[in-house]
C-alpha positions in Angstrom: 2.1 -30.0 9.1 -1.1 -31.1 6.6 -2.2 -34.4 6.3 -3.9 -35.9 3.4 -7.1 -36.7 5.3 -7.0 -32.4 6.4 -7.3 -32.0 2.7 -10.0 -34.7 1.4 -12.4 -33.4 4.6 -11.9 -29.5 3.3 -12.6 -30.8 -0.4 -15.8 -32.7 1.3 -17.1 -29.4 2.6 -16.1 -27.3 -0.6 -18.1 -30.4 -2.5 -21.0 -30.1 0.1 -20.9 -26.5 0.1 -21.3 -26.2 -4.1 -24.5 -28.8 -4.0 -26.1 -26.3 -1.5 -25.3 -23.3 -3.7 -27.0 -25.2 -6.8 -29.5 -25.8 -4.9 -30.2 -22.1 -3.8 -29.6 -21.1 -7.2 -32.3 -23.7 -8.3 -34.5 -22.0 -5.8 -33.8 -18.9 -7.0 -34.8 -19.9 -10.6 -37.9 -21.2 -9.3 -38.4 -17.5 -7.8 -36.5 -14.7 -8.9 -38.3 -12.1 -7.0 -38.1 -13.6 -3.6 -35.9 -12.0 -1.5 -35.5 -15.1 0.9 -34.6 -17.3 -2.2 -32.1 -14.4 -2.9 -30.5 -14.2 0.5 -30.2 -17.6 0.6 -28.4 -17.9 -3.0 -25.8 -15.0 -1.7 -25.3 -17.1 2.0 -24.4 -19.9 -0.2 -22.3 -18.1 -2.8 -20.2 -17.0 -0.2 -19.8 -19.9 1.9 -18.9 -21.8 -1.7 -16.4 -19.6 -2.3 -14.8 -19.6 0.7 -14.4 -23.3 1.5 -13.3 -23.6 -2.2 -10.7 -21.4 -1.5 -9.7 -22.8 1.9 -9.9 -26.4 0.1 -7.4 -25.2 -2.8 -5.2 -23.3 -0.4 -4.3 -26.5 1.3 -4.4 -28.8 -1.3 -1.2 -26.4 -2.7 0.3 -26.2 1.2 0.4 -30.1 1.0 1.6 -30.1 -2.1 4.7 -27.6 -1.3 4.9 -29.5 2.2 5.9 -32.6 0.6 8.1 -31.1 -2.0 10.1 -29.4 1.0 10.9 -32.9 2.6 11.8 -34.4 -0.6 14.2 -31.7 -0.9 15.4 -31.9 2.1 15.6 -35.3 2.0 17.5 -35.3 -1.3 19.9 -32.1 0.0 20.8 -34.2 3.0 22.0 -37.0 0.3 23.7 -34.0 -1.6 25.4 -32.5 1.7 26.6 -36.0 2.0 28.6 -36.7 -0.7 30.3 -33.1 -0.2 31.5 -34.3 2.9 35.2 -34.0 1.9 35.0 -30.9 0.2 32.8 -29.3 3.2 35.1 -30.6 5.4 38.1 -28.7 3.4 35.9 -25.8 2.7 35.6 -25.2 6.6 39.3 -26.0 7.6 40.6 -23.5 4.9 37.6 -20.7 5.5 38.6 -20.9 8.9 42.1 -20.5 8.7 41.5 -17.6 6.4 39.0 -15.6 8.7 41.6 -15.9 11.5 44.4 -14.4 8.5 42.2 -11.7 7.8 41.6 -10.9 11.7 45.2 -11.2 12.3 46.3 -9.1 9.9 43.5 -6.4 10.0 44.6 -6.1 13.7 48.2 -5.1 12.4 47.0 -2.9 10.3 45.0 -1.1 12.7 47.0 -1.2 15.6 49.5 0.3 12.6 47.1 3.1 11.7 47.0 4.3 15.2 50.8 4.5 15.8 50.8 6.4 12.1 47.9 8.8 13.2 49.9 9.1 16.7 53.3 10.1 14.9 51.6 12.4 12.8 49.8 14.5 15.4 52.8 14.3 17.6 55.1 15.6 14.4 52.3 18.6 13.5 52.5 19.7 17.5 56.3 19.8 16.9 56.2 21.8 14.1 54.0 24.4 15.7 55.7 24.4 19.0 59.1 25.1 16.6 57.4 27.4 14.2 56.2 29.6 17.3 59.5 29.3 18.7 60.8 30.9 15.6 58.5 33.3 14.3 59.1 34.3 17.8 62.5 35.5 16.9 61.4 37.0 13.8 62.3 34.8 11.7 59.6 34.2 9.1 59.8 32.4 5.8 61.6 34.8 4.3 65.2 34.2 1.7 66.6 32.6 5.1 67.9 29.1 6.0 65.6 29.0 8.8 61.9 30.7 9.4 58.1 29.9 10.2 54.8 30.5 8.8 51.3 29.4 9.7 48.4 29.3 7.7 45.3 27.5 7.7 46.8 24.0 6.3 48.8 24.4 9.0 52.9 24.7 9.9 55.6 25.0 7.9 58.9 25.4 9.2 62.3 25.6 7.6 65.7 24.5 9.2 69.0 24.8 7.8 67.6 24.8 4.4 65.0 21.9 4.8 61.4 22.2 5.4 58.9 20.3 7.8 55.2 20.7 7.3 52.2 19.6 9.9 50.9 16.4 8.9 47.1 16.2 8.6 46.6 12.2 10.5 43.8 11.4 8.4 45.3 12.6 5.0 48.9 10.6 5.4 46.5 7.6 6.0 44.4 7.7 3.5 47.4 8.5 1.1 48.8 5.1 2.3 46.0 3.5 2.0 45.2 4.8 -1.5 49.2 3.7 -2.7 48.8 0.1 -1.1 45.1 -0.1 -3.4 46.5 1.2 -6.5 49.1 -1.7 -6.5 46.5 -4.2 -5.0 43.1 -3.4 -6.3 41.4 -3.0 -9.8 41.4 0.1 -11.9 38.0 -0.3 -11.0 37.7 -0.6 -7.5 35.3 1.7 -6.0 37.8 2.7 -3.2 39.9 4.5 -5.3 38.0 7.6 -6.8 37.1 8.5 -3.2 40.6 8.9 -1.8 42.3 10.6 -5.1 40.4 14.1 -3.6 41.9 13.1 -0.5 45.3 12.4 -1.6 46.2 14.7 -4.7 48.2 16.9 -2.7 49.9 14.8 -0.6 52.6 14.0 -2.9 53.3 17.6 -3.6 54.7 18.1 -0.1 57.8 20.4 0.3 58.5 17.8 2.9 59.3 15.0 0.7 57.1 12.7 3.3 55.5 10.8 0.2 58.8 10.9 -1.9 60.2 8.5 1.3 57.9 6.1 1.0 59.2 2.8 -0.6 56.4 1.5 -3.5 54.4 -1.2 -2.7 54.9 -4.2 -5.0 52.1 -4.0 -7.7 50.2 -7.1 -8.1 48.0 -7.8 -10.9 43.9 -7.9 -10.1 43.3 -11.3 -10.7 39.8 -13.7 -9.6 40.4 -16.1 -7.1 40.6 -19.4 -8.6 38.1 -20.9 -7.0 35.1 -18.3 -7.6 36.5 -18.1 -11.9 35.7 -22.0 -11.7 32.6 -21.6 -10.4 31.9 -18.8 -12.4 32.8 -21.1 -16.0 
């Protein structure tokens, strides 16, 4: 913290030192080939300078230092008279944090059973499709048959395929159907999963055909943050 008597002492010695810089100048004048007189003139050049300086620095640090607790003073006021909408602001940003937690837990604790089922389905349809292709029976004109290739199993029964289910694609194909009726056209989240997803609808397994369509809601700004916006 700067006081006001700080300041006027610096501005004394910024005064004091400027009447001994005219002075050295004056000597100077007087002799302009003396390298004392010289000297002397550059000391007190300097030393004008910097108390100057040091004076105008904290004239400008008291000047912001007092501006700061008037601010403060009048946010205080400002903070205040909020007091009910603070109040409300909290209660509801609270409750709405602990939604968000809540529900993100569900959804990951829902992701993991999904990733679970999947892996345990893809080591079913390999332990099947050995079984089979152990028999000879291949995907050939049959009703039932096996192939593996590098997406993975594919096995027919009675008529009906069953394809390995990569855990990371079937989520990120959920997650990309729950955006597209959630999110904006725009949202940045969607580009990167189409790559991921394109194929998964074209599954001879009709997984993604199963699926019941989430309910499209239009992208609209929260109420609040439009108003504010206005």
């Amino acid at each position: 913290m700067f006081t006001e008597d700080q300041i006027t002492a610096a501005e004394a010695e910024a005064a004091t030192a400027e009447r001994a810089l005219e002075a050295a100048k004056a000597a100077l004048d007087a002799a302009p080939y003396s390298d004392v007189a010289a000297g002397h003139f550059a000391t007190a050049a300097q030393d004008a300078a910097r108390k100057s300086a040091n004076a105008r620095e904290l004239r400008e640090a008291l000047t912001e230092q007092a501006a700061a607790v008037q601010l403060a003073a009048t946010r205080e006021e400002r903070e205040k008279a909020a007091g009910k909408q603070i109040t409300a602001a909290g209660r509801e940003l609270e409750a709405g944090h602990k939604e968000v937690v809540r529900r993100a837990e569900a959804a990951q604790q829902a992701l993991a059973e999904l990733m679970a089922a999947a892996t345990a389905y893809s080591d079913l349809t390999e332990a099947h499709g050995g079984a089979l292709l152990a028999q000879g029976l291949d995907l050939g004109a049959g009703q039932a048959g096996a192939r593996e290739s590098y997406e993975g199993w594919e096995v027919r029964v009675k008529g009906r395929s069953y394809l390995s289910v990569d855990p990371g694609q079937v989520s990120a194909y959920v997650l990309r159907r729950v955006g597209e009726a959630r999110l904006s056209d725009m949202h940045w989240l969607l580009p990167r999963l189409w790559a991921t997803c394109v194929t998964f609808e074209d599954r001879a397994d009709g997984i993604a055909a199963s699926l019941s369509k989430p309910r499209v809601v239009a992208h609209v700004p929260l109420p609040g943050i439009a108003a504010a916006a206005s």
